[in-house]
C-alpha positions in Angstrom: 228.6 -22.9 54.4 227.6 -25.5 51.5 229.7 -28.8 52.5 230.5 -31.6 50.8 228.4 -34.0 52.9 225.5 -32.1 51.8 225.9 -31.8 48.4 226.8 -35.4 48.3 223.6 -36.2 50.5 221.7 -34.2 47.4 223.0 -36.3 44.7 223.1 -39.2 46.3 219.2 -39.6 46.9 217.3 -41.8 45.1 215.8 -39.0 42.7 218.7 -36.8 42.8 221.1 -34.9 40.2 224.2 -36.6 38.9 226.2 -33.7 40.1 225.2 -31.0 42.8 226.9 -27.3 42.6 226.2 -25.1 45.7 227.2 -21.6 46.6 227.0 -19.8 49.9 228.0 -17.0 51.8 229.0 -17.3 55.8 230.3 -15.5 58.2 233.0 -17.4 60.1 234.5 -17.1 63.5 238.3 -17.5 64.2 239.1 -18.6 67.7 243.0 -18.4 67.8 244.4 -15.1 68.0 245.8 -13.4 64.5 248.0 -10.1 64.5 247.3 -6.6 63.0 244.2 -6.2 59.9 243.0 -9.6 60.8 239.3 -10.3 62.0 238.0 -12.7 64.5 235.1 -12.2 62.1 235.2 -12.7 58.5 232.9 -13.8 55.8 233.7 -16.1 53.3 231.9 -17.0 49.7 232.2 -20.1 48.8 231.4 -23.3 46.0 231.2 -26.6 46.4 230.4 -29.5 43.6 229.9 -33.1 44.1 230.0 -35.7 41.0 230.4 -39.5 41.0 233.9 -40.5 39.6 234.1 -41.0 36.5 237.7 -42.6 36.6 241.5 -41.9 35.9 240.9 -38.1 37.8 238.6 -36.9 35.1 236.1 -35.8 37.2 238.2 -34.1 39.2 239.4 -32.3 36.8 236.2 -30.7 35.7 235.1 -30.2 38.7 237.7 -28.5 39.5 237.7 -26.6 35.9 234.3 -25.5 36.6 235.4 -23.5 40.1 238.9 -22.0 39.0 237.0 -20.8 35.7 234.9 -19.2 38.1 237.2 -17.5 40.2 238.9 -16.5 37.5 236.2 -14.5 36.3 235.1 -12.8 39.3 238.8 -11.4 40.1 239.2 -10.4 36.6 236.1 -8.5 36.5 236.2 -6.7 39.9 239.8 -6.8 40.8 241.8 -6.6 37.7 244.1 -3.9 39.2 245.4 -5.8 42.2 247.2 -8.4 39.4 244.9 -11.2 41.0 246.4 -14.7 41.0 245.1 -17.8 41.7 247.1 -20.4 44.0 246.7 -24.3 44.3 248.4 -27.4 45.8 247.7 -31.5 44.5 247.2 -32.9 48.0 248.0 -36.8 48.1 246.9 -37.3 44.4 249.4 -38.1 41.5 246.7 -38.5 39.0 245.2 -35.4 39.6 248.8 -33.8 39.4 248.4 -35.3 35.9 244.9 -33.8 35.0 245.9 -30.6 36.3 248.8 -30.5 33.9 246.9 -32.1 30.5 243.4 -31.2 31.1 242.5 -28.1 33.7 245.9 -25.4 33.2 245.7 -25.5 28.7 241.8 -25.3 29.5 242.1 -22.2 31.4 245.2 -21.0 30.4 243.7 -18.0 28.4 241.2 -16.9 31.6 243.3 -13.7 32.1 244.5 -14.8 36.0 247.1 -16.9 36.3 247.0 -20.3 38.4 249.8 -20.8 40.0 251.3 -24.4 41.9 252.6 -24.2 45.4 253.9 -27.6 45.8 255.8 -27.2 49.1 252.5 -26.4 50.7 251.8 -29.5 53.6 248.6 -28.4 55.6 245.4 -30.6 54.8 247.7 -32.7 53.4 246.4 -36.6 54.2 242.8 -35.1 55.3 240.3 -36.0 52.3 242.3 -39.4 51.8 239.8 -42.4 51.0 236.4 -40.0 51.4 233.5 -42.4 51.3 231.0 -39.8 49.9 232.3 -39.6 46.3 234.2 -36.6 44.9 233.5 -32.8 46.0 235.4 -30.2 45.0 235.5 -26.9 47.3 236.5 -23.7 46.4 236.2 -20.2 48.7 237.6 -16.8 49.1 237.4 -13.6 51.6 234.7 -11.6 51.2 236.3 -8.7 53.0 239.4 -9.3 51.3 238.0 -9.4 47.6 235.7 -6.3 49.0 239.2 -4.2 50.1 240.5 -5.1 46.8 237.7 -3.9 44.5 237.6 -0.2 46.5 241.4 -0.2 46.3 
């Protein structure tokens, strides 16, 4: 799986990129125990960018631009049937609540799958607070769920 460590151990080498965009596919092992048409074994595809910050929660923003464009693409193209939605919560950042609402929605508001808040969301909350490698965005989805869709 591409982390954020490593893309921000790419661009922060002496010689390295201003920004670093990774993408990999890894199959992922769930310990606890899950009810009916759930795996223990799933596979996930997944993005990850890492940019220095520019300031005021612009790069953010684009980042974050640059993978919801993405996604939006790939479910309109091979799942435009299932009515494909895209889901997101601001975790512990007021000025990114801001971007989001001036810069990231009106520049993807015409993708064709909506993005939809869900503020009352509270895991992760607190857990990328103060990160000391720079800003890294990370973005994944079911492979075997976006599979069952498509054949649907």
């Amino acid at each position: 799986m591409p982390s954020p460590v490593e893309a921000a151990d790419r661009r922060l080498r002496g010689d390295g990129p201003d920004e670093v965009h990774l993408a990999a596919s890894h199959r992922v092992l769930r310990a606890q125990r899950f009810g009916a048409g759930l795996q223990t074994h799933f596979r996930l595809f997944a993005l990850v960018s890492s940019a220095r910050d520019a300031g005021s929660g612009r790069t953010e923003a684009r980042l974050l631009t640059l993978h919801l464009d993405y996604w939006q693409r790939v479910l309109a193209r091979l799942v435009p049937h299932a009515a494909p939605r895209l889901r997101f919560t601001v975790l512990d950042s007021p000025v990114l609540r801001d971007r989001l609402a001036d810069t990231v929605l009106p520049a993807l508001a015409a993708g064709g799958v909506p993005i939809l808040e869900e503020p009352d969301r509270t895991r992760g909350r607190g857990y990328y607070v103060d990160a000391a490698l720079g800003l890294a965005a990370t973005s994944c989805v079911s492979v075997h769920r976006l599979a069952a869709l498509a054949t649907r």
